[in-house]
C-alpha positions in Angstrom: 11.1 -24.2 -7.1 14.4 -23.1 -4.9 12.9 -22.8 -1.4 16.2 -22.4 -0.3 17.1 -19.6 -2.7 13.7 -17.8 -2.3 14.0 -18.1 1.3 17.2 -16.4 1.1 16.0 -13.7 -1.2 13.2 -13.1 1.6 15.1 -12.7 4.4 17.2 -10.4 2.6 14.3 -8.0 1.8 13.3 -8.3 5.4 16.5 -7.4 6.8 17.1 -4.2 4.4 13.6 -2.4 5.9 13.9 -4.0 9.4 18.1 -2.5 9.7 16.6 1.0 9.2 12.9 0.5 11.2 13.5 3.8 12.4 12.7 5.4 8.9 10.5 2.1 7.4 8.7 1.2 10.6 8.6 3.9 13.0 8.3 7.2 11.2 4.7 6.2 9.4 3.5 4.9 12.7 4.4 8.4 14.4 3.1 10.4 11.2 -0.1 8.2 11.8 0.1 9.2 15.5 -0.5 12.9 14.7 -3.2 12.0 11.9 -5.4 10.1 14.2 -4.6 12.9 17.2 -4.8 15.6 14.9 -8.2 14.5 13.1 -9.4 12.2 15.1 -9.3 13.7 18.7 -8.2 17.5 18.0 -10.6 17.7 14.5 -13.3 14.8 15.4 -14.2 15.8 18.5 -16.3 19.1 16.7 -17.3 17.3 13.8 -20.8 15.5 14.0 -20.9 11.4 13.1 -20.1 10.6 9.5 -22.0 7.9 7.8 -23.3 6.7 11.7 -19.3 6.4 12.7 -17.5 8.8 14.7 -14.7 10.8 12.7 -11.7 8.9 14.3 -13.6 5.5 13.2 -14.1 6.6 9.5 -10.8 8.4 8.9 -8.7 5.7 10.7 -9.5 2.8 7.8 -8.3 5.4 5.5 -4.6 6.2 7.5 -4.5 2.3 7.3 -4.7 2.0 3.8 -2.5 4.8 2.8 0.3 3.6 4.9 0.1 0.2 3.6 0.1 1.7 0.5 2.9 3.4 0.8 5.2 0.7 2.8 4.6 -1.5 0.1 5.2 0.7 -2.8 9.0 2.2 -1.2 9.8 -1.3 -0.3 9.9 -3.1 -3.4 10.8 0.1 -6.0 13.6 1.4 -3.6 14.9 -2.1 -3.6 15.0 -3.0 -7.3 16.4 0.4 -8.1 19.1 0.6 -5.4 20.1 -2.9 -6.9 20.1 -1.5 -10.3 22.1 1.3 -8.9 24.7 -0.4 -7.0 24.8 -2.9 -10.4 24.7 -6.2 -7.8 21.3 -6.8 -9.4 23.7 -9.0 -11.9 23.9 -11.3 -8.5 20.0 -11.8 -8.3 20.1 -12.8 -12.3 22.6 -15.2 -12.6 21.3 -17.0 -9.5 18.8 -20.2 -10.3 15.7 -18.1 -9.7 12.9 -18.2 -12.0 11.5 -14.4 -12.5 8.2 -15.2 -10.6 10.9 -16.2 -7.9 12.3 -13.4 -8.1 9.3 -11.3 -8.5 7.5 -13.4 -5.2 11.1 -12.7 -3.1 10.4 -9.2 -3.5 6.2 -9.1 -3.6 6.8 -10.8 -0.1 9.0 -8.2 0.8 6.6 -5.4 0.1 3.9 -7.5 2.2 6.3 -8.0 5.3 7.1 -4.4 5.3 2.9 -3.0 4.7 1.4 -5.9 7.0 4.2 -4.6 9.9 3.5 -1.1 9.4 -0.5 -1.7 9.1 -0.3 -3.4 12.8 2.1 -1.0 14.2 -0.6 1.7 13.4 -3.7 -0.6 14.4 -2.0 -0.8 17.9 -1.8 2.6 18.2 -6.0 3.0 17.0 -6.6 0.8 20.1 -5.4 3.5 22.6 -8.0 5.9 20.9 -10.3 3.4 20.9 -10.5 3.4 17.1 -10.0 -0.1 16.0 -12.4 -1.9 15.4 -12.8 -4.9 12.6 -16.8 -5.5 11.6 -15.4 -8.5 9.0 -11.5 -9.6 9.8 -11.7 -11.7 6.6 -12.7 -8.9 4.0 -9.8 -6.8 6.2 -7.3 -9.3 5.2 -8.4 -9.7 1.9 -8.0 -5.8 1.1 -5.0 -5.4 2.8 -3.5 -7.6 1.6 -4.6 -6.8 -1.9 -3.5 -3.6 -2.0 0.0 -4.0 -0.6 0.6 -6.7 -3.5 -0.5 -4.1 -5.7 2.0 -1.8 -4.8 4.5 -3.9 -4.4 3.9 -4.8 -8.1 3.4 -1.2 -9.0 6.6 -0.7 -6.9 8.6 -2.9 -9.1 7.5 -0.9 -12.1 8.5 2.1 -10.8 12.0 0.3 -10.0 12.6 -0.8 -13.4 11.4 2.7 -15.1 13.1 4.8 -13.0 16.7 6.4 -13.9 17.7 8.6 -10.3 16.2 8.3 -7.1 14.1 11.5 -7.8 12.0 9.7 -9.9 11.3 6.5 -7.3 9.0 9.3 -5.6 7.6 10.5 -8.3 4.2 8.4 -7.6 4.7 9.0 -4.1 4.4 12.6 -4.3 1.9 13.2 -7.8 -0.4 10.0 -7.5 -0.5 8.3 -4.0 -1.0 11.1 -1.9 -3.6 13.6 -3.9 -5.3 10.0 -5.0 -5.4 9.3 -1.5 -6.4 12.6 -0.2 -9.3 12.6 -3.0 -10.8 9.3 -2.5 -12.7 9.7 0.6 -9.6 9.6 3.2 -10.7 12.1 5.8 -14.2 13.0 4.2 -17.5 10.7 2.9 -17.7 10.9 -0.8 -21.7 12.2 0.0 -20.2 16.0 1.5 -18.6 16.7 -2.1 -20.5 18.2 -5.1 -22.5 16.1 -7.5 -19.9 16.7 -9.9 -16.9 16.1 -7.8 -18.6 12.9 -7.1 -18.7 11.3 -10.0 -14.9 12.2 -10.4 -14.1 10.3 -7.7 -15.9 7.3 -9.2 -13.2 7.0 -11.6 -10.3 6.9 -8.4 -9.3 3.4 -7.8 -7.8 4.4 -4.2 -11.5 5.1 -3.3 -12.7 1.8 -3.8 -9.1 0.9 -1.7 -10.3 3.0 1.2 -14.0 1.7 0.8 -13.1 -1.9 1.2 -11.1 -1.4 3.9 -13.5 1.1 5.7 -16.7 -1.2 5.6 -14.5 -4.0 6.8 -13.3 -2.5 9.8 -16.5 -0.4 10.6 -19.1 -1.6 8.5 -19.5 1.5 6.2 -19.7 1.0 2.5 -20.0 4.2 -0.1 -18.7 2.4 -3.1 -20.3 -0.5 -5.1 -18.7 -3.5 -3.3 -18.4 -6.2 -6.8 -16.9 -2.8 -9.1 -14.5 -2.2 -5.9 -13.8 -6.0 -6.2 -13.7 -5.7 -10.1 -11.1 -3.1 -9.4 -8.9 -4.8 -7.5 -8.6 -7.6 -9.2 -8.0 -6.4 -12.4 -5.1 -4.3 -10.8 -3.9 -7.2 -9.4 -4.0 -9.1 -12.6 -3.1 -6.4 -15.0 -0.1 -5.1 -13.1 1.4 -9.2 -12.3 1.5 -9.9 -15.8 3.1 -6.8 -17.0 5.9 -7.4 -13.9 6.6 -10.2 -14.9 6.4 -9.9 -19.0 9.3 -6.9 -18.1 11.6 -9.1 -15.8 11.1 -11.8 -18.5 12.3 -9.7 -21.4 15.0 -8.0 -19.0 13.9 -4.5 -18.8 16.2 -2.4 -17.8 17.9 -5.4 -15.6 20.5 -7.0 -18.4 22.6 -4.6 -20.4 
């Protein structure tokens, strides 16, 4: 393993998101600012308790998740492409990486970015009194579970895409109505019966679930298929990372 080489390749990713924390680290917290104000104190305050939880509590797990979501994702597909782009990913390839070191270099990236954003926005919860963590274990677990899945989906999108209209692509078609739809701001029981069962189907509300019941205790979902779900992703998405940078999809000519 090159410890040096993959520390290098860290501190790298770190530095590209952390030069520009204005955009990376700073605007989601202040777009999670007005969510929580806006929903939470402005929107909350004349909505009865959901599930037992005030609406700040059960929409704030959901902000959370979202953001981490979408830290993770821009970090490592922004990354990859812009190296495409610029053509110094040649640099990266001829180094003596392995592709899982090269794939960990910029997973870890995605993580540093989502895990920084994630507490920037939990400090913020504190001066609404909204954060709260029922199991801190089961929150690590998910977050950090979902932020490697994005990074890997991240990567995907990296290698696929062919301008930089297309990096937001999932950004703009998937992350947020998925989000939106899987029981962000709202408890899956206030939709129809047959809107319900759609949303079964919506990986991102077994995401928001996870995180949810471990920060307030509040489970809608079926906690081993939300596990299942994850997982899989996890699984599924790894090996098909690293089965492209192996056969050098869209990285060598």
């Amino acid at each position: 393993m090159n410890v040096i080489g993959l520390w290098t390749f860290i501190r790298r990713e770190f530095g590209r998101f952390s030069r520009v924390a204005v955009q990376t680290i700073v605007t989601p917290c202040v777009s999670a600012l007005l969510y929580i104000f806006v929903f939470g104190r402005v929107v909350g305050t004349r909505i009865p308790h959901i599930e037992g939880a005030e609406y700040i509590d059960f929409v704030l797990p959901g902000i959370i998740t979202m953001n981490i979501i979408m830290a993770a994702f821009s970090q490592t597909a922004f990354s990859l492409y812009f190296q495409r782009f610029a053509r110094h990913i040649e640099e990266v390839l001829v180094a003596p990486f392995a592709y899982w070191e090269m794939i960990v270099g910029y997973v870890i990236g995605g993580l540093l970015r989502a895990v920084t954003v994630g507490i920037g926005i939990y400090i913020i919860a504190v001066f609404f009194s909204a954060a709260s963590l029922a199991h801190f274990w089961l929150f690590l677990w998910y977050s950090l579970s979902v932020a490697i899945l994005f990074s890997f989906i991240g990567l995907l999108i990296g290698l696929w895409a062919e301008s930089f209209e297309q990096l937001n692509i999932l950004n703009t078609f998937v992350i947020m109505p998925l989000s939106f739809l899987g029981g962000m701001f709202n408890s899956v029981s206030m939709l129809p019966p047959w809107l319900q069962t759609v949303v079964l189907w919506n990986p991102f509300f077994y995401f928001i679930d996870g995180v949810r019941y471990s920060m307030i205790n509040v489970r809608e979902a079926d906690a081993g298929i939300g596990m299942l779900v994850i997982v899989c992703s996890l699984a599924g998405t790894g090996v098909l990372v690293w089965h492209l940078f192996h056969k050098g999809y869209r990285l060598r000519p």
